[in-house]
C-alpha positions in Angstrom: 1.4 20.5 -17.9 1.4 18.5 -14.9 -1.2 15.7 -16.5 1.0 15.4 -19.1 3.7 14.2 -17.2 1.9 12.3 -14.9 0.5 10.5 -18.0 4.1 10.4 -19.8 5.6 8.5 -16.7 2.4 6.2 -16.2 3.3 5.2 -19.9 6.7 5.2 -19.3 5.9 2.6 -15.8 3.8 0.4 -18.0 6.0 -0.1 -21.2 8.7 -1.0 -18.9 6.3 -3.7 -17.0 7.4 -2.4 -13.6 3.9 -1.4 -13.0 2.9 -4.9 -13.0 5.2 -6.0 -10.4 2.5 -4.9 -7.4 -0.4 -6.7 -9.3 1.4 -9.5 -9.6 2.9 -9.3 -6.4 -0.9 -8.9 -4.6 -1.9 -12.0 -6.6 0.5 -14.3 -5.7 0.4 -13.0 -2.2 -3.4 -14.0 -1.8 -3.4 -17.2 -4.1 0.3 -18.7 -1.7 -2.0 -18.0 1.7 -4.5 -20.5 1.8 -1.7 -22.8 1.0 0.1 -21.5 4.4 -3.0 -21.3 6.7 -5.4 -24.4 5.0 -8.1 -24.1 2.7 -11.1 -23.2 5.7 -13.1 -20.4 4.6 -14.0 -18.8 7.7 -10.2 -18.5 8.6 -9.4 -17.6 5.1 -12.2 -14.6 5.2 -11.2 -13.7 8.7 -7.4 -13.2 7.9 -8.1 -12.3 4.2 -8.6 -8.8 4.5 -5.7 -7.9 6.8 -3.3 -10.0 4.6 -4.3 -7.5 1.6 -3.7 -4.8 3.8 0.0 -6.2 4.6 0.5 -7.1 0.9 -0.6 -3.5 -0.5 2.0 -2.3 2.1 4.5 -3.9 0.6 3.1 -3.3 -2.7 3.7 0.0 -1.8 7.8 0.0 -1.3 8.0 -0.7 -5.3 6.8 1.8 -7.6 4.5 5.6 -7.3 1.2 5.6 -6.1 -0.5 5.9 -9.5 1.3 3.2 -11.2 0.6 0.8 -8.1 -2.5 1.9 -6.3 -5.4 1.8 -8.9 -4.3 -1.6 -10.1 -4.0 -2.9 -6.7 -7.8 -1.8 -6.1 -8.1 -3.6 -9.3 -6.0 -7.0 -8.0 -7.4 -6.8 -4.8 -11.0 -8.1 -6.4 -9.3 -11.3 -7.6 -7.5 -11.9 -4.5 -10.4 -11.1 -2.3 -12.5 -13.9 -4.7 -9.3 -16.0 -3.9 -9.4 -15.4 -0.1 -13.1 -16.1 0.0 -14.3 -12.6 1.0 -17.8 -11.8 1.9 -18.5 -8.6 -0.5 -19.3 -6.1 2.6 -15.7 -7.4 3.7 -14.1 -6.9 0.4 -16.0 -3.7 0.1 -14.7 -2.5 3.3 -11.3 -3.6 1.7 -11.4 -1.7 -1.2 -12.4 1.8 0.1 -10.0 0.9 3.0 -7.1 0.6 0.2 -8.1 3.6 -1.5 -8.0 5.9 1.3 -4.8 4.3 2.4 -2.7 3.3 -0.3 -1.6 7.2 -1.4 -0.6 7.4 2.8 1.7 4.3 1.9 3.1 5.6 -1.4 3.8 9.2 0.7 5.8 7.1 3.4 7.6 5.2 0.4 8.7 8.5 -0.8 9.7 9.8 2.6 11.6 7.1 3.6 13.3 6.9 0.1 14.4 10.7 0.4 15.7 9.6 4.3 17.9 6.9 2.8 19.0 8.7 -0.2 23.1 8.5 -0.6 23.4 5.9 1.8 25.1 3.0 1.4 22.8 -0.3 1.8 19.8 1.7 2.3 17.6 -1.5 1.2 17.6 -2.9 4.7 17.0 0.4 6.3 14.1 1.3 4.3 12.3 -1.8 5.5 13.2 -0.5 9.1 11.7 2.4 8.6 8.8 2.1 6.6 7.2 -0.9 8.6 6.4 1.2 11.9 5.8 4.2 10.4 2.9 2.3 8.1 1.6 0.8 11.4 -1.2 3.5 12.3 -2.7 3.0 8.7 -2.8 -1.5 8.9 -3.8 -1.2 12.6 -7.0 1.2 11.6 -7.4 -0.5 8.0 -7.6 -4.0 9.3 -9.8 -2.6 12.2 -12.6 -1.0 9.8 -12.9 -4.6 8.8 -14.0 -5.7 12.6 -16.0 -2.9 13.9 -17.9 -1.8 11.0 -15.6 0.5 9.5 -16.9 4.1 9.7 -14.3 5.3 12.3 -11.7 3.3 11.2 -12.1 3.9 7.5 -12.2 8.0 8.9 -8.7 7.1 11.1 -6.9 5.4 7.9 -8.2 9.3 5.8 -6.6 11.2 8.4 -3.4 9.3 8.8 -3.0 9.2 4.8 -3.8 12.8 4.5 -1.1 13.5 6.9 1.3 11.5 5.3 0.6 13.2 2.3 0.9 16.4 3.2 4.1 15.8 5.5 5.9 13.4 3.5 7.2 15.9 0.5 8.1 18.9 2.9 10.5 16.1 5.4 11.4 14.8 2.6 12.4 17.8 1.0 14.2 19.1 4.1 16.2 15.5 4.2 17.1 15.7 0.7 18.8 19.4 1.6 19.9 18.0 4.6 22.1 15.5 2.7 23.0 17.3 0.1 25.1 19.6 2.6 
C-alpha cells in the first residue's frame, strides 16, 4: 500500500517536471561558481564540496526527499566533475548527502507545517530553515576536512533526529493551528 503511493506521487513529481527543478537547480549552482570565485582548481576543490552541501540545502526547500534526494546524489557527480573534485572528496560528498539530505527534507516538512496558514510564510521559511539546517552543513562540510568518520557519524545522528522529530512537531503544529 504504502509503495504504491510513494511510487504514484514519484510519478506524479516527474510527469509534472518539478522533480527536475533540484537537479537543475544543483547544476547550475556548481557550473555559475567557478565563474564567481575563478577558474583555480585548488580553490575550486577546496570550496566545492561545501558549496554542494549549501546547494542540496536549498535543493531541499523545493520538493520531498524521494523526488529530490536520489537525483541530487545523481547531480552531485556532474557538479563535483565541474568543481574539480578529487574522488575521495566527492566520495565523502556523496555519502555525506545521503545521510543528510532526508534530515533536510524532515526540516523542509517541519518548517512547512510551522508556517502553514500564515500569511507570507515564504520569507519565514527561509528564516527558519537556515539555522536549523546548520548542525547538518557544519558536520557535512567538516567530514570533508578531517577525514570524515566522525563527522559523516554527527551528520547520521542529526538527520535521524530530524527524522524522527520532524513529523510528531509537525503534527502537534498542524493541531496547534488548526485550533
Amino acid at each position: 500500500m504504502i509503495r504504491a503511493i510513494i511510487l504514484r506521487d514519484l510519478a506524479r513529481a516527474f510527469r509534472s517536471g518539478g522533480a527536475w527543478l533540484p537537479l537543475a537547480f544543483l547544476l547550475l549552482i556548481a557550473a555559475l561558481f567557478p565563474f564567481a570565485v575563478g577558474h583555480n582548481a585548488t580553490l575550486l576543490a577546496g570550496a566545492g564540496g561545501g558549496m554542494l552541501w549549501i546547494a542540496a540545502l536549498l535543493a531541499s526547500l523545493l520538493p520531498i526527499w524521494l523526488s529530490f534526494g536520489p537525483p541530487l546524489l545523481i547531480a552531485a557527480l556532474p557538479a563535483g566533475a565541474l568543481l574539480k573534485l578529487a574522488p575521495e572528496t566527492l566520495q565523502t560528498v556523496m555519502i555525506g548527502l545521503a545521510l543528510g539530505t532526508p534530515g533536510l527534507a524532515a526540516l523542509a516538512i517541519l518548517v512547512a507545517a510551522l508556517t502553514a496558514g500564515l500569511r507570507g510564510s515564504g520569507a519565514l521559511t527561509g528564516l527558519l530553515v537556515l539555522p536549523l539546517a546548520v548542525p547538518i552543513l557544519i558536520f557535512g562540510a567538516g567530514a570533508l576536512q578531517f577525514g570524515g568518520g566522525s563527522a559523516l557519524k554527527l551528520v547520521a545522528t542529526c538527520s535521524l533526529f530530524l527524522c524522527v522529530a520532524a513529523p510528531i512537531a509537525g503534527g502537534a503544529a498542524l493541531r496547534a493551528g488548526r485550533d
